[in-house]
Backbone as ProteinMPNN parsed JSONL, in Angstrom:
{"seq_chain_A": "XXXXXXXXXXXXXXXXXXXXXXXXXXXXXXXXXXXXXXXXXXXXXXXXXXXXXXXXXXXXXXXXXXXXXXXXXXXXXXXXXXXXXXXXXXXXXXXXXXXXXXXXXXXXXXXXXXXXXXXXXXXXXXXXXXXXXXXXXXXXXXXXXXXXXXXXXXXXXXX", "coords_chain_A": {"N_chain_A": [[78.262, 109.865, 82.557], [81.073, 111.384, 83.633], [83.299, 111.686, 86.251], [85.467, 113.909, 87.245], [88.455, 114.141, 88.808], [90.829, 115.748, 90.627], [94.408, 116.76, 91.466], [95.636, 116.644, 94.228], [93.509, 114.608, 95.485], [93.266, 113.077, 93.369], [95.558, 112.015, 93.215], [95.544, 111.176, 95.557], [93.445, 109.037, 95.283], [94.839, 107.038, 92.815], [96.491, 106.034, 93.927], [95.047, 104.234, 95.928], [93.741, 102.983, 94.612], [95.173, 100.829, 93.284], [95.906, 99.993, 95.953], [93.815, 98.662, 96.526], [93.774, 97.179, 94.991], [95.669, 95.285, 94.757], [95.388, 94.163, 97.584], [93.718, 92.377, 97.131], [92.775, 89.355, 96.375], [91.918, 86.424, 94.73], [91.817, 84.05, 95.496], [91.339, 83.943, 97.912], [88.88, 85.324, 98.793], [87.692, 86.952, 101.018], [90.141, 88.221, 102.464], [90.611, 91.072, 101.584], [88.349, 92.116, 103.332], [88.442, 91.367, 105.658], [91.143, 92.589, 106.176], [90.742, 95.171, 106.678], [89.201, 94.818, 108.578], [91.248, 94.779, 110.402], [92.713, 96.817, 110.585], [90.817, 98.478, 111.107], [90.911, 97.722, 113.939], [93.676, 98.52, 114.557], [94.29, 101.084, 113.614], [93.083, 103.056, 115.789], [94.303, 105.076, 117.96], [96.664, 105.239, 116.859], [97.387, 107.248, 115.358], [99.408, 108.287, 113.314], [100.375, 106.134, 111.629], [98.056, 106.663, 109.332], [98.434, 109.0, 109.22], [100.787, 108.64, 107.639], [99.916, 107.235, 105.413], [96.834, 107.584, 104.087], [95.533, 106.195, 102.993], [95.245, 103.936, 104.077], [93.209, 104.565, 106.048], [91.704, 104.492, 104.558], [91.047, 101.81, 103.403], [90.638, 100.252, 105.842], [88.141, 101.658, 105.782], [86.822, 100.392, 103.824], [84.345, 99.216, 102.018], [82.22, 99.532, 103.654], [80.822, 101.394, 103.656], [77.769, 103.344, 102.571], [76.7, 105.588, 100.134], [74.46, 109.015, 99.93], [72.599, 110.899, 98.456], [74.5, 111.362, 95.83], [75.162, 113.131, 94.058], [75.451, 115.481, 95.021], [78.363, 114.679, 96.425], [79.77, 114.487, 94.128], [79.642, 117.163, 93.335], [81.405, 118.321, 95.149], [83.976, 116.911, 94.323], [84.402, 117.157, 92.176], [84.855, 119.825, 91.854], [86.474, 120.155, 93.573], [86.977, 120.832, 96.491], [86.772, 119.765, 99.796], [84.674, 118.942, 101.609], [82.54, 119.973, 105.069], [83.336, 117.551, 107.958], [80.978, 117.113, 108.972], [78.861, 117.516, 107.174], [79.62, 115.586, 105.301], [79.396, 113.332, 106.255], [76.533, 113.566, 106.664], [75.917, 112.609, 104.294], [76.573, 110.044, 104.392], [75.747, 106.608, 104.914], [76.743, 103.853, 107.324], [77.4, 100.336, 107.17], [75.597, 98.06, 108.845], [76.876, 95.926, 109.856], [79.839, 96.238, 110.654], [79.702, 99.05, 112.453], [79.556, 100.054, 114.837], [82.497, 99.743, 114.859], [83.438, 101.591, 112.985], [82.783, 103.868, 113.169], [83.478, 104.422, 115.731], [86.218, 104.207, 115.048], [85.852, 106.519, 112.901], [84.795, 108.908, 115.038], [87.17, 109.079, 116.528], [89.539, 110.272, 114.59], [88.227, 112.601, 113.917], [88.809, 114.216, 115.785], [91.708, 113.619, 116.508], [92.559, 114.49, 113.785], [91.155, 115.766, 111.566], [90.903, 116.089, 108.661], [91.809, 113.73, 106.841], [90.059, 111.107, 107.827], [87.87, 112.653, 106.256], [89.063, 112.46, 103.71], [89.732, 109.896, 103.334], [87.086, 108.872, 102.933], [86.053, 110.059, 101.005], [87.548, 109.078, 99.423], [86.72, 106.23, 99.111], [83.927, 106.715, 98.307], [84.269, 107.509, 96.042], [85.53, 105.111, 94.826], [83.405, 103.515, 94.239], [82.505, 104.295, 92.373], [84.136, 104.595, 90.534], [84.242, 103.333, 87.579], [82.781, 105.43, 86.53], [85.153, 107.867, 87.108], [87.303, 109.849, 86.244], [90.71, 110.712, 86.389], [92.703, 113.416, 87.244], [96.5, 114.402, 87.19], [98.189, 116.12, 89.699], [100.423, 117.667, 88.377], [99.071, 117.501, 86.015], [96.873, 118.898, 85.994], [97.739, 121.536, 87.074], [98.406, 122.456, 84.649], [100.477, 121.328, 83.3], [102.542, 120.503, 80.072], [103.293, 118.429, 79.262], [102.676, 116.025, 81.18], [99.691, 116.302, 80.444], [100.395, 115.152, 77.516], [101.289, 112.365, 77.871], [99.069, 111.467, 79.505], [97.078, 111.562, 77.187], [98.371, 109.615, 75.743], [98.287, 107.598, 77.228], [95.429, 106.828, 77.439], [94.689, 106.677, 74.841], [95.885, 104.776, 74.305], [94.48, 102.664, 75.959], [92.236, 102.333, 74.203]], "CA_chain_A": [[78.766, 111.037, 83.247], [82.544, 110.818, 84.206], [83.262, 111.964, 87.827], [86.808, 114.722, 87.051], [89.493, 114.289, 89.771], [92.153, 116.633, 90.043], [95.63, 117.398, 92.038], [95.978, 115.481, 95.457], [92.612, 113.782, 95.88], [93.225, 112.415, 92.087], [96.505, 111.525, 93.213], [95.366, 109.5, 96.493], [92.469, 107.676, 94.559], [95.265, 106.543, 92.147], [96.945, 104.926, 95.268], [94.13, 103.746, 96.758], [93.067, 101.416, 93.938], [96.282, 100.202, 93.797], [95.995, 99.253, 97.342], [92.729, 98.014, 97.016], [94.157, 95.803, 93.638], [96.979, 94.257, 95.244], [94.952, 93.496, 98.592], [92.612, 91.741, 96.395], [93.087, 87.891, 96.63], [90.669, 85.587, 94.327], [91.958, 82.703, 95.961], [90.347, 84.123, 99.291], [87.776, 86.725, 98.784], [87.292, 87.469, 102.313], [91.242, 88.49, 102.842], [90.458, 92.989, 101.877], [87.297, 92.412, 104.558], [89.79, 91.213, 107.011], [92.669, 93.172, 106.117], [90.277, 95.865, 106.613], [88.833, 95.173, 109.969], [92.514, 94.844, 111.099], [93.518, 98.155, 110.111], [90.112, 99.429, 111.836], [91.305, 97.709, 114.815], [94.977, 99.372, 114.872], [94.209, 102.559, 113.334], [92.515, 103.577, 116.339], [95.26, 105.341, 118.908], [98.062, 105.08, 115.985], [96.892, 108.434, 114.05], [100.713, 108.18, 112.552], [99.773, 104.586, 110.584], [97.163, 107.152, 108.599], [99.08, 110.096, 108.298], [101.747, 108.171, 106.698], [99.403, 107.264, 104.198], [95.533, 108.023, 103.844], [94.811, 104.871, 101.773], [95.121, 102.755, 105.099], [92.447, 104.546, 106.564], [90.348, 104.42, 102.899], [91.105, 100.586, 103.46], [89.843, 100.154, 107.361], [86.339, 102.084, 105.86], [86.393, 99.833, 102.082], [82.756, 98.345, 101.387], [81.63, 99.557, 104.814], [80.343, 102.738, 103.516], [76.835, 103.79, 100.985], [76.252, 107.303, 100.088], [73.006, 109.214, 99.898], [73.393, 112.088, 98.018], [75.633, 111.277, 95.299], [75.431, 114.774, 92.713], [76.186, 116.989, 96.234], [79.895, 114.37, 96.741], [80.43, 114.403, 93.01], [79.747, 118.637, 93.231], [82.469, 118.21, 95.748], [84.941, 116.278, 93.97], [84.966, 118.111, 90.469], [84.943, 121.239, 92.547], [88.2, 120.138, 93.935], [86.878, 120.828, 97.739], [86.583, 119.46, 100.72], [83.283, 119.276, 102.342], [82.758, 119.456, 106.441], [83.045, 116.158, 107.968], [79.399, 116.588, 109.251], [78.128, 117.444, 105.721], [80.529, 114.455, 104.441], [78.897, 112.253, 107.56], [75.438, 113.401, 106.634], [75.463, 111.946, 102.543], [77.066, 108.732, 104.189], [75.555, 105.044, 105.876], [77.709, 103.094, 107.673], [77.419, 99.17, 107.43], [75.296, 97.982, 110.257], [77.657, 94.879, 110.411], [80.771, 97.493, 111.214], [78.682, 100.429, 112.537], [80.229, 100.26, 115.986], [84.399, 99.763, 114.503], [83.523, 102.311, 111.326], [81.855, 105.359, 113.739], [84.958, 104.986, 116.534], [87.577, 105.423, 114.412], [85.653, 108.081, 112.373], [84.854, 109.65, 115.607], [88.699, 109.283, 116.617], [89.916, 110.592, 113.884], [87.19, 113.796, 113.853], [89.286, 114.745, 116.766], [92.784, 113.426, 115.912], [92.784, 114.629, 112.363], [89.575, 115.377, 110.323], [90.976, 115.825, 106.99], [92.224, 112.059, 106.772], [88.599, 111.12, 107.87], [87.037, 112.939, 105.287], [90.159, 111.775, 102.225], [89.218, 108.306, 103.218], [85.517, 108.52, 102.397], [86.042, 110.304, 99.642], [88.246, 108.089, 98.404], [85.603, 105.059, 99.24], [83.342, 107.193, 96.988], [85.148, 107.427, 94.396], [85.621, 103.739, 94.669], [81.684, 102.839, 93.906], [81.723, 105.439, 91.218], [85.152, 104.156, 89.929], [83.635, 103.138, 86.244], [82.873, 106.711, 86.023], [86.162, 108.641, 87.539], [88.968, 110.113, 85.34], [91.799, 111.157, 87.103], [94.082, 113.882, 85.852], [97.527, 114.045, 88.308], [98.548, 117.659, 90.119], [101.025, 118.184, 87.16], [98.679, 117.973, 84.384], [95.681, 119.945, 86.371], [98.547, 122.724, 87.012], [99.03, 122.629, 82.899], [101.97, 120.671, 82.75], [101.698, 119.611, 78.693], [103.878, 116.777, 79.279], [101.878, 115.192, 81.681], [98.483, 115.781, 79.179], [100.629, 114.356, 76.356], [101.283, 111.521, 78.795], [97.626, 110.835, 79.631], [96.329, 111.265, 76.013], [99.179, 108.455, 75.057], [97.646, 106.02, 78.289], [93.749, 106.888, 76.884], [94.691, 106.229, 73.195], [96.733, 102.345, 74.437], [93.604, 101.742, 76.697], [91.304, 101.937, 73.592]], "C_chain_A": [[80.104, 110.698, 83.891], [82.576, 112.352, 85.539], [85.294, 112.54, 87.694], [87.4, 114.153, 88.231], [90.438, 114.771, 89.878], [92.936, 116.806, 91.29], [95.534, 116.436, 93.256], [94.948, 114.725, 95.609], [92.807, 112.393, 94.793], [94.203, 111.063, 92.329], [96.309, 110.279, 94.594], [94.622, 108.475, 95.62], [93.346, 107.143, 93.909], [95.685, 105.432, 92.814], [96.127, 103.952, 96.128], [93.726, 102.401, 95.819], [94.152, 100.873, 93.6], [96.485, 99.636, 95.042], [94.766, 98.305, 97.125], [93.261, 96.332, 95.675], [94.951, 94.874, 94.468], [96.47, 93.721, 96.774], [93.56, 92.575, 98.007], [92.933, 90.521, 96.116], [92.053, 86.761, 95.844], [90.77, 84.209, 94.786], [91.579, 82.721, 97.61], [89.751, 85.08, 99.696], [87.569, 87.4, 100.118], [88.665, 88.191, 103.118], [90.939, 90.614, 102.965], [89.715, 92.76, 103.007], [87.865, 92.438, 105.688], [91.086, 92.014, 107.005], [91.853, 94.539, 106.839], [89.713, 96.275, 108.218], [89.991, 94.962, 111.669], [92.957, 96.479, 111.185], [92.4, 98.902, 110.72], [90.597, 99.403, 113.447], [92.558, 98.517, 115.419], [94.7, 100.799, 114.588], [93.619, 103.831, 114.728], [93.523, 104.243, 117.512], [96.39, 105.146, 118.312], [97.717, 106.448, 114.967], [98.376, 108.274, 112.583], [100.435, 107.487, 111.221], [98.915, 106.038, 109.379], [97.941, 108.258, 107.851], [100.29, 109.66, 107.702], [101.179, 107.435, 105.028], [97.639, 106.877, 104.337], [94.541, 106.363, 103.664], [94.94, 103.598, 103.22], [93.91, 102.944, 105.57], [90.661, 104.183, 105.54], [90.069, 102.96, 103.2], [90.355, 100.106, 104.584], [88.153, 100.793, 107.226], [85.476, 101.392, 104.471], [85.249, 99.05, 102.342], [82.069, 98.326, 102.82], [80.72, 101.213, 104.479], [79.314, 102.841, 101.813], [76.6, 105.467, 101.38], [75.108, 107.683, 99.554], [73.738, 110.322, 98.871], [74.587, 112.278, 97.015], [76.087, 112.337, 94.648], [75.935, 115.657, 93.825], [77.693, 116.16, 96.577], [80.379, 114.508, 95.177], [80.633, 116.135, 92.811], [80.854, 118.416, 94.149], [83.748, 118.312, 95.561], [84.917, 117.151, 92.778], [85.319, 119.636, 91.201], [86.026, 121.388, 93.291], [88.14, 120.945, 95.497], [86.503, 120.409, 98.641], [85.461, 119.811, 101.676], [83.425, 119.019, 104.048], [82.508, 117.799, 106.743], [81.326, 115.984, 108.007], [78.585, 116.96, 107.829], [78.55, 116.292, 105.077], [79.5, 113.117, 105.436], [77.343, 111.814, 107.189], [74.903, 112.653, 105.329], [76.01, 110.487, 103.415], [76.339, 107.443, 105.119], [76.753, 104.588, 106.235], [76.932, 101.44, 107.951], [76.67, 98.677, 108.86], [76.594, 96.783, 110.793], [79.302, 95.376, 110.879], [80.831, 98.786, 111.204], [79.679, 100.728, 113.383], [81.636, 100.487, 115.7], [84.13, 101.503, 113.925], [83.576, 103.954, 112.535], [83.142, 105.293, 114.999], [85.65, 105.09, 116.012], [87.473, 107.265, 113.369], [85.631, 109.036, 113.749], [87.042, 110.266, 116.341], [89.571, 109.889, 115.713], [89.821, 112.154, 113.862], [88.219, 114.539, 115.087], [90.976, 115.063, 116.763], [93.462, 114.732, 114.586], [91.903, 114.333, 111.278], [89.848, 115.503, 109.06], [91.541, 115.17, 106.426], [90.895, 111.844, 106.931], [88.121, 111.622, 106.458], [87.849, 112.729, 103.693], [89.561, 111.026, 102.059], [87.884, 108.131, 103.166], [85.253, 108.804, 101.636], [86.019, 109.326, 98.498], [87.301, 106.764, 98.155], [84.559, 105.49, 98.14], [83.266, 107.307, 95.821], [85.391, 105.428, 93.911], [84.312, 103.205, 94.193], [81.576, 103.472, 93.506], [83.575, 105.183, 90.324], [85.287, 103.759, 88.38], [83.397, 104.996, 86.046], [83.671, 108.399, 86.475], [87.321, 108.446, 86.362], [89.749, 110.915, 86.059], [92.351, 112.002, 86.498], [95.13, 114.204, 87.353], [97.567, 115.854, 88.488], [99.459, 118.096, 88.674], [99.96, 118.648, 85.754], [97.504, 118.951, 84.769], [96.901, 121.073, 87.002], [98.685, 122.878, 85.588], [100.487, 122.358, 82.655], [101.772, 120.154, 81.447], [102.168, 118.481, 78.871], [103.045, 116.122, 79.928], [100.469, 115.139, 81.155], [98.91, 114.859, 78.236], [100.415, 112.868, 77.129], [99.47, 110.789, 78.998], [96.883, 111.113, 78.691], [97.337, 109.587, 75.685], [98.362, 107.438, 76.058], [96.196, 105.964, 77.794], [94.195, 106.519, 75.713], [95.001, 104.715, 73.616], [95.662, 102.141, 74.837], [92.091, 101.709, 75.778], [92.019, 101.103, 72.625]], "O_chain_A": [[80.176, 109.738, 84.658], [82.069, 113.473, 85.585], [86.216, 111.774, 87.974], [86.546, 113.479, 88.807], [91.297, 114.287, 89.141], [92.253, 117.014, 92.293], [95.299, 115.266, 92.955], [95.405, 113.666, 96.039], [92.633, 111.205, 95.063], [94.059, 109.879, 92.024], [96.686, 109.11, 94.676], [95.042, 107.362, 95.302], [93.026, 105.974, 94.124], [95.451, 104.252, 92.553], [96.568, 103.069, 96.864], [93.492, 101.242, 96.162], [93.798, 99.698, 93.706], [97.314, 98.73, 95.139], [94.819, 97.17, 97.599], [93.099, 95.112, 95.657], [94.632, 93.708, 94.703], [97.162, 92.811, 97.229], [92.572, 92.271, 98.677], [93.741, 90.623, 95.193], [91.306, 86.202, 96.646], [89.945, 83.336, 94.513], [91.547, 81.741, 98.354], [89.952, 85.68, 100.752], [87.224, 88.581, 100.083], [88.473, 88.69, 104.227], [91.025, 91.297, 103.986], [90.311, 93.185, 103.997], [87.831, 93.311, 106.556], [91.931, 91.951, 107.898], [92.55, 95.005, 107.74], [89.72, 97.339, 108.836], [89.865, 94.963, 112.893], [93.584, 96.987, 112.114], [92.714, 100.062, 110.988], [90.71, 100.404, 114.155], [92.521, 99.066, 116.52], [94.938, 101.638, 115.456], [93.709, 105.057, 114.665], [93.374, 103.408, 118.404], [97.325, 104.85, 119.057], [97.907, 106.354, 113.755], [98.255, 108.193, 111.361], [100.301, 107.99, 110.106], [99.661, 106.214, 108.415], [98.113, 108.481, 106.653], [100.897, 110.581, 107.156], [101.784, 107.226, 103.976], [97.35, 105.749, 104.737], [93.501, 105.816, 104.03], [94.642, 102.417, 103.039], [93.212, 101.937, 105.688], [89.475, 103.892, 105.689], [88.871, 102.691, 103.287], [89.33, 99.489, 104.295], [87.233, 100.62, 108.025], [84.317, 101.558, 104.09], [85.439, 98.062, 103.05], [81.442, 97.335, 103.195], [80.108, 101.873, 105.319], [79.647, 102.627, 100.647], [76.426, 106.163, 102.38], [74.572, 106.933, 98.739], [74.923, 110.522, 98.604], [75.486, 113.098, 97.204], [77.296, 112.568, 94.597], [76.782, 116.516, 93.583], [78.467, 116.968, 97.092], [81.597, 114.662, 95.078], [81.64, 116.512, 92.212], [81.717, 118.201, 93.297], [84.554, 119.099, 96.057], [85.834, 117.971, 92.739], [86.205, 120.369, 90.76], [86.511, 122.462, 93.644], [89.11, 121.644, 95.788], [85.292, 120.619, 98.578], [85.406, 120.82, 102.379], [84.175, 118.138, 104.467], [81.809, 117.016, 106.101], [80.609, 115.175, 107.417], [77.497, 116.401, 107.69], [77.798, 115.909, 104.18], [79.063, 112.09, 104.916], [76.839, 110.692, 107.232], [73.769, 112.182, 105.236], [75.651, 109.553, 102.698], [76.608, 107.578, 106.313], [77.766, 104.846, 105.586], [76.04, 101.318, 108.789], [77.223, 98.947, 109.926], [77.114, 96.811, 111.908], [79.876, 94.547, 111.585], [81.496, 99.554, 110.509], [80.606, 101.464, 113.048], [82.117, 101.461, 116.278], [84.645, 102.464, 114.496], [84.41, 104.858, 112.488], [83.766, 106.35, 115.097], [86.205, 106.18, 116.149], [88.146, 108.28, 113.185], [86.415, 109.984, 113.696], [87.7, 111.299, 116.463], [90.663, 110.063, 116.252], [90.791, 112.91, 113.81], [88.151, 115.767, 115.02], [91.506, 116.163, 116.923], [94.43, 115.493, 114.584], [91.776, 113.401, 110.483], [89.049, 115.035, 108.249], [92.011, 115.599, 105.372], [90.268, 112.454, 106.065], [88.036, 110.783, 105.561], [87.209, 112.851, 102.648], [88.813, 110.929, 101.086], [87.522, 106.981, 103.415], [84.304, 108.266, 101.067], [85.355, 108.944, 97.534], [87.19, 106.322, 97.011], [84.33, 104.753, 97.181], [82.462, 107.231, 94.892], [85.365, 104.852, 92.823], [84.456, 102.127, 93.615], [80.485, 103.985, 93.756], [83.849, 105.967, 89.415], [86.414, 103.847, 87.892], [84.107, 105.596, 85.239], [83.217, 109.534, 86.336], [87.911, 107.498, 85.845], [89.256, 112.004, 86.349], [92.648, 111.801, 85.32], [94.599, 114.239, 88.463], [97.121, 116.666, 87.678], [98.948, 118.956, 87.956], [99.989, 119.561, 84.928], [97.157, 119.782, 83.93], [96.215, 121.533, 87.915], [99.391, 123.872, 85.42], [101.354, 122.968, 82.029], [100.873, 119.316, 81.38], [101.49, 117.478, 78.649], [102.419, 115.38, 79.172], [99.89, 114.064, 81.312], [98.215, 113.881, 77.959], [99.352, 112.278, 76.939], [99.011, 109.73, 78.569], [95.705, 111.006, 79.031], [96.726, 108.552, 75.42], [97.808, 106.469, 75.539], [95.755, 104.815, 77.763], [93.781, 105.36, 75.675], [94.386, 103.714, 73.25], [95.241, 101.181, 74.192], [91.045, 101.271, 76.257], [91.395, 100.481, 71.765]]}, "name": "protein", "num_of_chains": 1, "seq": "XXXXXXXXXXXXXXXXXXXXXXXXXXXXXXXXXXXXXXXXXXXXXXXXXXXXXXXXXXXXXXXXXXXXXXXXXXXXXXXXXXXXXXXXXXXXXXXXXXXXXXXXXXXXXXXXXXXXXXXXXXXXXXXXXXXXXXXXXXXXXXXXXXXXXXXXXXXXXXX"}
């Protein structure tokens, strides 16, 4: 079952695993965990840091988050809408080992700026369902053909 993504959410997840690639270190596995519980630490009273780009806060919540409920976030995501945080809150666990970090900046946020909050868990979602997400970019889900031709030519090289 492939998991659609379309127009800005498509377009953060693209960024996001790009962040998550290049903070990815095999010569010290434990560097994203820490990069991660840095960025929970700052993010908190810096809303700016986030709204300058989403994928920091996706990063400060990476492998701290399981979801219940996966067919009601994937109805979500193909559906190309945004669920309330407390419906988004209620499919999600938080890590007991960064319960306390994970739940103040979500709550800070919830207040700040809830639809960053609810990007960045998405986007985490999409990350542990990443084997079965296809992206298509705002251009080609507006019917841009160029940008289909474009992503039939990257699906044909990647078989």
């Amino acid at each position: 079952m492939g998991i659609l993504v379309n127009g800005n959410l498509g377009d953060l997840f693209r960024r996001y695993v790009d962040e998550v690639e290049m903070n990815t270190d095999p010569e010290n596995p434990t560097f994203l965990i820490d990069y991660g519980i840095a960025l929970r630490q700052q993010l908190v009273g810096r809303p700016e840091i986030a709204r300058e780009d989403v994928c920091f806060l996706a990063l400060a919540l990476h492998l701290q988050l399981a979801f219940e409920e996966p067919d009601r976030l994937v109805r979500w995501v193909v559906g190309n809408s945004l669920p309330s945080l407390d419906d988004l809150i209620a499919c999600t666990k938080v890590a007991s080992s960064a319960k306390e970090e994970v739940t103040r900046l979500i709550r800070y946020y919830r207040v700040c700026d809830e639809i960053l909050v609810i990007q960045a868990i998405l986007l985490n979602f999409l990350w542990k369902h990443r084997q079965q997400v296809v992206v298509r970019s705002r251009e080609e889900a507006a019917g841009d053909l160029y940008a289909r031709i474009e992503r039939k030519q990257i699906l044909e090289d990647e078989e």
